[in-house]
Short mmCIF file of the C-alpha atoms (twelve columns), coordinates in Angstrom:
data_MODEL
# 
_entry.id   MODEL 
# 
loop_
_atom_site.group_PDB 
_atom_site.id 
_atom_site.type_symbol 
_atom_site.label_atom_id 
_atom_site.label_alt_id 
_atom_site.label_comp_id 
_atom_site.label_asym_id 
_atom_site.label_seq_id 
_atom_site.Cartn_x 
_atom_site.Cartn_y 
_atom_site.Cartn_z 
_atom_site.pdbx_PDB_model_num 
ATOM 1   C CA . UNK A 1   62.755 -22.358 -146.598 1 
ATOM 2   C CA . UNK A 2   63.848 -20.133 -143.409 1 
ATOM 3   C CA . UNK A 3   65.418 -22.399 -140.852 1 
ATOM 4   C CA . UNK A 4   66.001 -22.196 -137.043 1 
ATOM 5   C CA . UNK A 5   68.678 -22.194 -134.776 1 
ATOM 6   C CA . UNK A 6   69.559 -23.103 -131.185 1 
ATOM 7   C CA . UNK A 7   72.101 -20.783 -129.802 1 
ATOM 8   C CA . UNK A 8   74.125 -21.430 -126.226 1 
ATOM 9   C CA . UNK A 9   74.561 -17.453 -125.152 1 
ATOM 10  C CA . UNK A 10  76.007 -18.821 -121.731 1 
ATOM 11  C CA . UNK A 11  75.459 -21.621 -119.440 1 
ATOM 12  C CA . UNK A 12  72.504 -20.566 -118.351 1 
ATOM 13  C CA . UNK A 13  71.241 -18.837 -121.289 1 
ATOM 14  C CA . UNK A 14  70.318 -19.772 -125.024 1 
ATOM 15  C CA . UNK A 15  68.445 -18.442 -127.480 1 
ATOM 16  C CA . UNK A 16  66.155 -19.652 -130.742 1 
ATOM 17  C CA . UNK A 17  66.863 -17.638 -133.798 1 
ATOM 18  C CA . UNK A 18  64.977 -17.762 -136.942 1 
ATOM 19  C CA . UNK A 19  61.440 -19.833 -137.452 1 
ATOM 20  C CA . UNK A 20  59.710 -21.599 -135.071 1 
ATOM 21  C CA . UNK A 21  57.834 -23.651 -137.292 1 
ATOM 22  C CA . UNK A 22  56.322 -27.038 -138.745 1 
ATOM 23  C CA . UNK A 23  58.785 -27.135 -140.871 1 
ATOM 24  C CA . UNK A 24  61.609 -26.315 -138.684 1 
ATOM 25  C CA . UNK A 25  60.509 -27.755 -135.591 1 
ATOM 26  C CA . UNK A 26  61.563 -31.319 -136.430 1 
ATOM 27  C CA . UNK A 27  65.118 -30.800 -136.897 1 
ATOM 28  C CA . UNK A 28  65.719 -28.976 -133.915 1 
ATOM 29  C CA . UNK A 29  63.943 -30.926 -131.606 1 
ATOM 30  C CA . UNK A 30  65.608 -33.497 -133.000 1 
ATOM 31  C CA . UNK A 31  69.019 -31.522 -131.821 1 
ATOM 32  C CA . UNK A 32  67.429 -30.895 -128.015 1 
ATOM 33  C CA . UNK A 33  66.024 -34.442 -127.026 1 
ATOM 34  C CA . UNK A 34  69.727 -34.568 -126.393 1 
ATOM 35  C CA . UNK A 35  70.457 -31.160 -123.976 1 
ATOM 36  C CA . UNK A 36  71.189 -31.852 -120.726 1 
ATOM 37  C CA . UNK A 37  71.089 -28.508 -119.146 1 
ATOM 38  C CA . UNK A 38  74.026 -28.127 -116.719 1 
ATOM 39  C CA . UNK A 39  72.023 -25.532 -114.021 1 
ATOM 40  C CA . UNK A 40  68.362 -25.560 -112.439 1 
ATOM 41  C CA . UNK A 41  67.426 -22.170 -113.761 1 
ATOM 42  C CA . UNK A 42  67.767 -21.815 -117.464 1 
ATOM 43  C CA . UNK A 43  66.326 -18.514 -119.713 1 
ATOM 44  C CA . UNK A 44  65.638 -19.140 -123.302 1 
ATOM 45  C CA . UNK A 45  65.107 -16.344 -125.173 1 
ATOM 46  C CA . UNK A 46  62.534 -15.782 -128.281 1 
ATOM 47  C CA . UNK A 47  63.868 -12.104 -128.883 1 
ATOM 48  C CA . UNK A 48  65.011 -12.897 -132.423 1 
ATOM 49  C CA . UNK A 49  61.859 -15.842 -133.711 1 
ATOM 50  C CA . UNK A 50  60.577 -14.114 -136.488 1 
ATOM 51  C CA . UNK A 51  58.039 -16.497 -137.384 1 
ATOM 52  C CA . UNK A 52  56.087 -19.158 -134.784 1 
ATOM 53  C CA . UNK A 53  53.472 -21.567 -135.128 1 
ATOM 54  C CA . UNK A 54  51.283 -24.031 -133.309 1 
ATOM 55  C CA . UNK A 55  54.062 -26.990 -133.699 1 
ATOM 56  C CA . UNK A 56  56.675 -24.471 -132.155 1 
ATOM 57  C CA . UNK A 57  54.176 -23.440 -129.247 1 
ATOM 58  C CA . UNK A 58  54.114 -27.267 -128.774 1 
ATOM 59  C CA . UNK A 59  57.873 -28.073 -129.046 1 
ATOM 60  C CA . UNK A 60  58.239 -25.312 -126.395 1 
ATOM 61  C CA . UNK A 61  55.682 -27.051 -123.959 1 
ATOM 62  C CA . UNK A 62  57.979 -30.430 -124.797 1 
ATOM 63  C CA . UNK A 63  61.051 -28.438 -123.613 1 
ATOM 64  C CA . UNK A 64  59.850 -27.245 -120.580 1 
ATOM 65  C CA . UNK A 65  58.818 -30.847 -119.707 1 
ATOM 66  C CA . UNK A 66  62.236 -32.167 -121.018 1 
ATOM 67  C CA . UNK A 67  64.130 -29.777 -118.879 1 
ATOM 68  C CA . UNK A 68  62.104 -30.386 -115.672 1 
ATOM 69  C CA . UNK A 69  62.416 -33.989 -116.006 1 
ATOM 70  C CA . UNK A 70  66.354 -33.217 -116.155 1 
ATOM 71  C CA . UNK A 71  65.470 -31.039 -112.600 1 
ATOM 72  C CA . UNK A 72  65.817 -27.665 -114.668 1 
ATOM 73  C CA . UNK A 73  63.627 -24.836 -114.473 1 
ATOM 74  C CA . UNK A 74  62.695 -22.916 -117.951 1 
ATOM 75  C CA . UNK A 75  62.104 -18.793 -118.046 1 
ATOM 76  C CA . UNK A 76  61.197 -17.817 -122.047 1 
ATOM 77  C CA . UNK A 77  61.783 -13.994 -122.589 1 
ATOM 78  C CA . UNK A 78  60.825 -11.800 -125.185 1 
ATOM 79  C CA . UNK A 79  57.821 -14.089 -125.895 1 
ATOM 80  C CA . UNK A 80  56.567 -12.687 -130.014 1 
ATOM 81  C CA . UNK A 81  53.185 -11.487 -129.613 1 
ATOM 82  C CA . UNK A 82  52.228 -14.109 -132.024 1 
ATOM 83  C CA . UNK A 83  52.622 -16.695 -129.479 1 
ATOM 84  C CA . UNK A 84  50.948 -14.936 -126.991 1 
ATOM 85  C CA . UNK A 85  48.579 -15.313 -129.725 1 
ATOM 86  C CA . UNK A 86  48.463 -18.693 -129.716 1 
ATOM 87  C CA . UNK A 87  48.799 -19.470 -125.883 1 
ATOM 88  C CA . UNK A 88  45.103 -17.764 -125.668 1 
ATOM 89  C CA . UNK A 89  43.546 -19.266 -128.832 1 
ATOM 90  C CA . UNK A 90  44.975 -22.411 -127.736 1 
ATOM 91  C CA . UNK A 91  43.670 -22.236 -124.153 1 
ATOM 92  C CA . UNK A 92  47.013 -23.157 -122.339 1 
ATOM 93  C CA . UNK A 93  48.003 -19.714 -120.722 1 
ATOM 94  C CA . UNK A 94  48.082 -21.374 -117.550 1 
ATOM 95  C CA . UNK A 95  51.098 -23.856 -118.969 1 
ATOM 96  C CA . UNK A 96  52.900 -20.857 -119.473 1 
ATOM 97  C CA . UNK A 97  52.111 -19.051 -116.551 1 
ATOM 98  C CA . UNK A 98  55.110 -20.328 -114.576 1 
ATOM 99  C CA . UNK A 99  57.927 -20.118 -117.278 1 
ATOM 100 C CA . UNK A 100 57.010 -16.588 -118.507 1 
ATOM 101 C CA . UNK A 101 59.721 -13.939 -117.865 1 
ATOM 102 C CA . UNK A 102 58.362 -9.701  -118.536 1 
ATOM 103 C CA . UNK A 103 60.873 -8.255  -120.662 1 
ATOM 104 C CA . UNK A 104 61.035 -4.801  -121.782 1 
ATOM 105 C CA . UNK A 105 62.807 -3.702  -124.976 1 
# 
């Protein structure tokens, strides 16, 4: 089984590497229910999630929530197409909308 990780690039910048998935989703929410981000802006980038599925789009929506209740701000890059995917079939574009940051490889 593929795993995923949680990596601190800078103080202001991590990024999620690997699968963002049903199976992987527990463990690493597990590991951010306890980040307390240390600025108000913070950019997560999905450059290198190879795989993502529903319970990862929904761990993300828990994460922005987690870090605005901490008075952060979220801004995903490099968003995989299959979660732009999802966002539409899911109907929740619009909880996106705000947190969305165009990247160009």
């Amino acid at each position: 089984m593929a795993g995923v990780t949680w990596r601190d690039d800078s103080e202001n910048l991590a990024s999620i590497i690997g699968q963002l998935t049903r199976d992987t989703v527990p463990t690493l929410w597990g590991q951010l229910q306890h980040w307390n981000p240390k600025t108000d802006q913070f950019e997560v980038s999905l450059q290198q999630v190879e795989r993502v599925d529903s319970a990862g789009m929904v761990m993300l929506i828990h994460l922005l929530q987690h870090a605005k209740n901490r008075n952060c701000h979220i801004m995903l890059t490099f968003i995989p197409d299959q979660l732009k995917t999802l966002f539409k079939l899911s109907n929740i574009d619009e909880v996106f909308l705000d947190h969305i940051q165009s990247t160009e490889i």
